[in-house]
N, C-alpha and C positions, 0 to 999 in steps of 0.2 A: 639923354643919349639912349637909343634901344638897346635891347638885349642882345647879346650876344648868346651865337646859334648852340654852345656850350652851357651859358644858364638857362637858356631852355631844355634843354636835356635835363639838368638837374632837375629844374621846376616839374618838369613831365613825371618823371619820374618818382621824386617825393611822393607828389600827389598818388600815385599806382601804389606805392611802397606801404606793405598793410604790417607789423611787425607781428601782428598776433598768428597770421597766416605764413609767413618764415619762421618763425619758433616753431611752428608745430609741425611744418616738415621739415627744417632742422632735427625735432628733437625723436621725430618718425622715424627719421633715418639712423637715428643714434643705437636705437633699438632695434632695427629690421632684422641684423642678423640672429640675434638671440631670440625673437619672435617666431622667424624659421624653426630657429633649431626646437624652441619649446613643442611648435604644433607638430615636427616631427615626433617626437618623443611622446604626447600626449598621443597624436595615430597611432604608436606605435603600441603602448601601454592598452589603449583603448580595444587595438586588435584582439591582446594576448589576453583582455578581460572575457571577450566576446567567445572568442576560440577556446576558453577553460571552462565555459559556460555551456557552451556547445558542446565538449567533451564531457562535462559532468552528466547532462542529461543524456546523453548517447550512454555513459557506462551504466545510469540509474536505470534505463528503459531496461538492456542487457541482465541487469540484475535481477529487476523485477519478473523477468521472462523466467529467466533460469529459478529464482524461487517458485513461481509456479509450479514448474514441471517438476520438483522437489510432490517425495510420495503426501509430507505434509502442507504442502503449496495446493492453491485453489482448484489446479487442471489434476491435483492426485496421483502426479506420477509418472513416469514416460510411457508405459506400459497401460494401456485400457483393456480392460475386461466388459465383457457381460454374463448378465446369469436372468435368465428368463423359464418360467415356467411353464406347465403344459396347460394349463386350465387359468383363466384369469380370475380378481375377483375373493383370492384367498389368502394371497400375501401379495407384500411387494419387495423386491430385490435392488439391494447395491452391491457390487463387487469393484476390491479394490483391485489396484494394480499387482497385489500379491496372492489373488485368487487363483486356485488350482483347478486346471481343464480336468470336466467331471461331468458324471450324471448324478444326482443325489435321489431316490425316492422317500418323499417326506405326507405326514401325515399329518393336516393340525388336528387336534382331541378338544382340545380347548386356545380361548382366548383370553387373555389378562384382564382382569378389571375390578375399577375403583367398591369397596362398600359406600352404599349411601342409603340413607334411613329419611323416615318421614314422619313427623308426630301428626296425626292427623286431630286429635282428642286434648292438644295440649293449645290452650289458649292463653290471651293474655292475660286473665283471672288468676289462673294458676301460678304465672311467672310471678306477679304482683304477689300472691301470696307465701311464696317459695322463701326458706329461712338456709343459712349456710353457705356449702359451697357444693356445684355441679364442677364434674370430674369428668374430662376426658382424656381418653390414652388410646392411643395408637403407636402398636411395637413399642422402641422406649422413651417415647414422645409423653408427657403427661402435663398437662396445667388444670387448674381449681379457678373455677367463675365464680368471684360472691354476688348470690342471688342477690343481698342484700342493694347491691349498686345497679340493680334493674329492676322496671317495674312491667315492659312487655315482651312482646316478642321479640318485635323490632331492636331494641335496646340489646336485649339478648345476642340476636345476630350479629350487631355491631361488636359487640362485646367479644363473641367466638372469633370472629374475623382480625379483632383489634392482636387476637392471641394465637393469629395461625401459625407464626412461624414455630411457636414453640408445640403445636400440640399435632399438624399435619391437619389441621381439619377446615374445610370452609361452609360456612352455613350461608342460607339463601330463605330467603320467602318469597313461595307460591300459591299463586290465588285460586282456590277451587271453591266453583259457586261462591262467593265472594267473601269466601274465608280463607284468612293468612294459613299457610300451612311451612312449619317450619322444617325443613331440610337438612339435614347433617351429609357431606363426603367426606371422605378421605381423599388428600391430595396426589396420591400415590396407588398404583395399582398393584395387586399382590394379596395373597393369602396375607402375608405377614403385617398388611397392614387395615385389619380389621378393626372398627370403631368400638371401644369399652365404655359406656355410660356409665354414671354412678350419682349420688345426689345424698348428702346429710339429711334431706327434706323425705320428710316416710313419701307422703304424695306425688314428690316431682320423681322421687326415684323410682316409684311404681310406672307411670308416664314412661318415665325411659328408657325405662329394662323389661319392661311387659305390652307397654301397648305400641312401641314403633313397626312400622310398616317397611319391610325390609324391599326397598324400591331393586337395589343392588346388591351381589353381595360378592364381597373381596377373595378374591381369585387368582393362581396363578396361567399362568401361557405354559400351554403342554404341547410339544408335538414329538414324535416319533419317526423313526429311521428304517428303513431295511423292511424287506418284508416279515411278516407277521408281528411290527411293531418291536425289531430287535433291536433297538436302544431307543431312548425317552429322554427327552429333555424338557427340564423344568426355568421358569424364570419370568419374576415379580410383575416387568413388564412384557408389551407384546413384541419387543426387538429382540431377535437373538441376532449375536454378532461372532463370527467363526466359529457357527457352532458347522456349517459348513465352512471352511478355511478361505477367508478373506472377503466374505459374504455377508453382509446387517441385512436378515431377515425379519421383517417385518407382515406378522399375523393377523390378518382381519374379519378373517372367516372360517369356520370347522370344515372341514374334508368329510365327504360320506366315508365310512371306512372302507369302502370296496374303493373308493378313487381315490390313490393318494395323486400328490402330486409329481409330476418329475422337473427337476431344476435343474435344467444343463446351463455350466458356467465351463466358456472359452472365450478364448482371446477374439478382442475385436478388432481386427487389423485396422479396418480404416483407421479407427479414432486412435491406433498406436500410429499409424503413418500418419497425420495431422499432427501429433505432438511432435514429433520428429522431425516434421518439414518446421514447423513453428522454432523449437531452435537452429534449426539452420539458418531461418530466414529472420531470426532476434542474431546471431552471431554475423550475419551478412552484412547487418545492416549498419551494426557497429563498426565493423571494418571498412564498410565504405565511408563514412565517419572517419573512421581515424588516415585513411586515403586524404581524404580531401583537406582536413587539418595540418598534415605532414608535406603534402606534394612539395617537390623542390621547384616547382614553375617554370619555364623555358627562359633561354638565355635573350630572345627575341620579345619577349615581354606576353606573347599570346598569351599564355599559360600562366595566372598569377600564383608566384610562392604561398604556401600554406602559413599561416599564421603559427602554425609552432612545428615550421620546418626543422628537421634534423635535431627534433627534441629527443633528449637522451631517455627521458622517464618514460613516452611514448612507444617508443624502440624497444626498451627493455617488455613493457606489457605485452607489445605484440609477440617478441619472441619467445615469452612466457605463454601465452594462449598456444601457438605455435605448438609449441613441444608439448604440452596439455593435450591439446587432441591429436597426438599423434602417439599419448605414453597409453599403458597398460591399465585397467583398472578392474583391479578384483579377476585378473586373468583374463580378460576379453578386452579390445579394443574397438576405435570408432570402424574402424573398415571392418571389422567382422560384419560390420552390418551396412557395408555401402555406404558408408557417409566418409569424406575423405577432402581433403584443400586442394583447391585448381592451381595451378602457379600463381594468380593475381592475388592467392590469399582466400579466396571465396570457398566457404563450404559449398559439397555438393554429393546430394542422395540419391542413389543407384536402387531406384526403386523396387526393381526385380530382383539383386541379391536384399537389400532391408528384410522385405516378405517372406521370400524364403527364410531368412535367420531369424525371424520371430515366430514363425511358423513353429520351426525346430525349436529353439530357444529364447522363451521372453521372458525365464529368468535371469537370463546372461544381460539381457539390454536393459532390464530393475540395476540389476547388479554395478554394471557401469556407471550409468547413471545417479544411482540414489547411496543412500549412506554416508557416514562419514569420512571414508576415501573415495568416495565415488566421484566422479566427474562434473559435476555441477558444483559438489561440495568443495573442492580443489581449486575450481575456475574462479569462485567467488573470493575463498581465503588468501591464494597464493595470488591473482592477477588483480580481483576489482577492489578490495577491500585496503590495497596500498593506495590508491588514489581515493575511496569514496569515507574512509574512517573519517568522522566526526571530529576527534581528536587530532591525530597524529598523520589525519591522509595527505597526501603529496597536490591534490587539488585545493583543499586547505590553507596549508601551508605556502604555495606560488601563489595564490587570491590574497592571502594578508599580506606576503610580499608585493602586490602590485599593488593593494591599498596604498603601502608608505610610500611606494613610487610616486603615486597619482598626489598623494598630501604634501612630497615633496617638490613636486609641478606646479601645484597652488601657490606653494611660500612663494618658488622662484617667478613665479607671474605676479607677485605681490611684487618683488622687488623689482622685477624688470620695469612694472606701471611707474612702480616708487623712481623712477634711474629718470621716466621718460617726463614724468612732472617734474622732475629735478631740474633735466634740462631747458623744459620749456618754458620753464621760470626765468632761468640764467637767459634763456636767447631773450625773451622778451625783452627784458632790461636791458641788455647789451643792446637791439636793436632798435630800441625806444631810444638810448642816449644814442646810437648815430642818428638816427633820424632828426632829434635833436639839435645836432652839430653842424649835419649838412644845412641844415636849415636856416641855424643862423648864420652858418658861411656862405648862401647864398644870398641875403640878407644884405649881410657887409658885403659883396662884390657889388650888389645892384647902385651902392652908393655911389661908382666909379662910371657908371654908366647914365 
């Protein structure tokens, strides 16, 4: 008897009917919603990782600007000086940000310099036969060479060299007509730091206190002030430092005494208006930073929400910088000098009142600026240093909070996998035995046909 158009259906069917391919979207589906919601949560955590990251380097940039412009930061200060001479060629001049506008007439007399000695008569005969200890002192530097653990020159020098730290001295050989000739300096320049020879050895001591060839001899840096030489300044090396005020003069040539020189030191606007646009445009930049992290995004979707919209820590630093440059510091403020916030938040330098007011006063704009209540020092402790502390900062502290988040995301992706092999076990089995069932009950119907 044929088949009836029913067990064909069945038979069709079986045959299509795959159970491993129903389990597993069965067991797809069992999961789909918690799958959602996980990769919601990880977008979301992954955002807030990105945007703390983004913000850390935005305050770290900001910091690093503002230590700069700090008097002991690399740019030295917000305030630029120079001090330039009338004649080149005799010094050279640095002025800090705390240099006083001035004319100075300065005279160099002399210039600093090292002793250095030459034994021209002393060979390696001598040292070989040299008994005791050779003694040198410089100021109150002293160490004892036993001749006996040398037998040349060479070995000598090694010897002095091996003992400079304690004694101030470096030895050298140099080859004249093709004899070693051995060298003594002092590391140091200065009267005070003249080379003392001495020697237990009758012979070597004669050698070194009677026949050295005095190549150098130890000197201090003299110059003079005012005309006819009314004040004198002495010192070891050739830098003097405030001896004009805020000025490292640096001596490398005598002055005829008819030509002294004249050193005028004033302020150098441009390079005071370049440190000034530069934190404007380090505070700018952070702000647009912190704009674009915070935005509340439009209701229309154009405009996407900022990753750490209506953050309450954000909010607080802004309104904290905020009132920072707009308070008092050391008696003068940022408008005293043209710099002042646009309504968007943006600083912005009024170039023509700045210049004027450093013109007038560029200790007022130190003053603001630099110090321990000064303005930079403030914006750092009281604004950046809540978020950037190592310890205890608030970017810290939300980073290892979203750690536990993210290791928390993990477990539950573990378990949710753990739920979906659960299930796709159970359907197989289940759908294995109907398969099974229909099988043999199509089996026993074909009997009746």
């Amino acid at each position: 008897m044929p088949r009836s158009r029913e067990q064909e259906t069945i038979m069709s069917w079986l045959d299509s009917f795959d159970p491993q391919t129903m389990s597993q979207q069965m067991a797809t589906a069992s999961i789909e919603t918690q799958q959602i919601q996980l990769r919601s949560q990880k977008n979301r955590i992954s955002g807030q990782q990105k945007a703390l990251t983004t913000l850390k380097n935005a305050l770290t940039e900001f910091r690093t600007s503002v230590r700069k412009l700090s008097v002991s930061g690399t740019n030295g200060g917000i305030v630029k000086n120079s001090a330039t001479a009338s004649s080149e060629g005799h010094v050279t001049l640095k002025a800090s940000s705390s240099a006083k506008k001035g004319l100075y007439n300065i005279n160099v007399k002399e210039t600093a310099s090292a002793d250095q000695l030459a034994f021209q008569k002393l060979g390696d005969a001598d040292i070989a036969a040299a008994s005791g200890n050779m003694k040198i002192s410089i100021g109150d530097k002293a160490v004892d060479i036993d001749m006996s653990a040398v037998s040349n020159l060479a070995e000598l020098r090694d010897k002095i060299n091996a003992e400079s730290g304690n004694s101030g001295a470096t030895a050298s050989l140099v080859k004249q007509n093709g004899q070693n000739i051995l060298m003594l300096s002092s590391d140091k320049t200065g009267a005070a730091n003249a080379i003392a020879l001495s020697a237990d050895d009758a012979a070597l001591n004669s050698q070194l206190t009677t026949q050295a060839t005095q190549i150098s001899t130890a000197k201090d840096a003299v110059i003079t002030m005012g005309d006819n030489d009314a004040m004198t300044f002495t010192n070891s090396s050739n830098t003097f430092k405030d001896t004009i005020p805020g000025v490292e003069l640096t001596v490398i040539r005598k002055t005829a005494d008819d030509e002294p020189l004249v050193i005028n030191v004033e302020n150098d606007s441009t390079a005071t208006r370049e440190q000034a646009d530069n934190f404007v445009s380090s505070y700018n930049q952070l702000r647009q930073k912190l704009d674009e992290l915070t935005k509340s995004g439009s209701g229309d979707g154009s405009v996407a929400r900022g990753a750490l919209a209506g953050d309450s820590g954000i909010n607080t630093l802004e309104s904290k910088l905020n009132s920072l440059l707009r308070s008092e510091f050391n008696g003068v403020k940022l408008s005293r000098f043209g710099i002042g916030a646009e309504k968007d938040g943006q600083l912005k330098l009024d170039g023509k009142i700045f210049d004027e007011a450093v013109k007038e006063k560029s200790d007022a704009l130190n003053s603001l600026f630099d110090g321990a209540e000064g303005l930079l020092k403030r914006v750092e402790k009281e604004g950046l240093d809540i978020f950037l502390s190592g310890t205890k900062g608030t970017l810290k502290q939300r980073q290892e909070s979203l750690d536990q988040k993210s290791q928390q995301l993990v477990r539950k992706e573990k378990m949710i996998q753990t739920r979906y092999e659960t299930n796709f076990n159970r359907y197989v089995k289940e759908f294995s035995n109907m398969q099974g069932i229909l099988s043999q009950m199509n089996q026993t119907m074909g009997q009746f046909w």
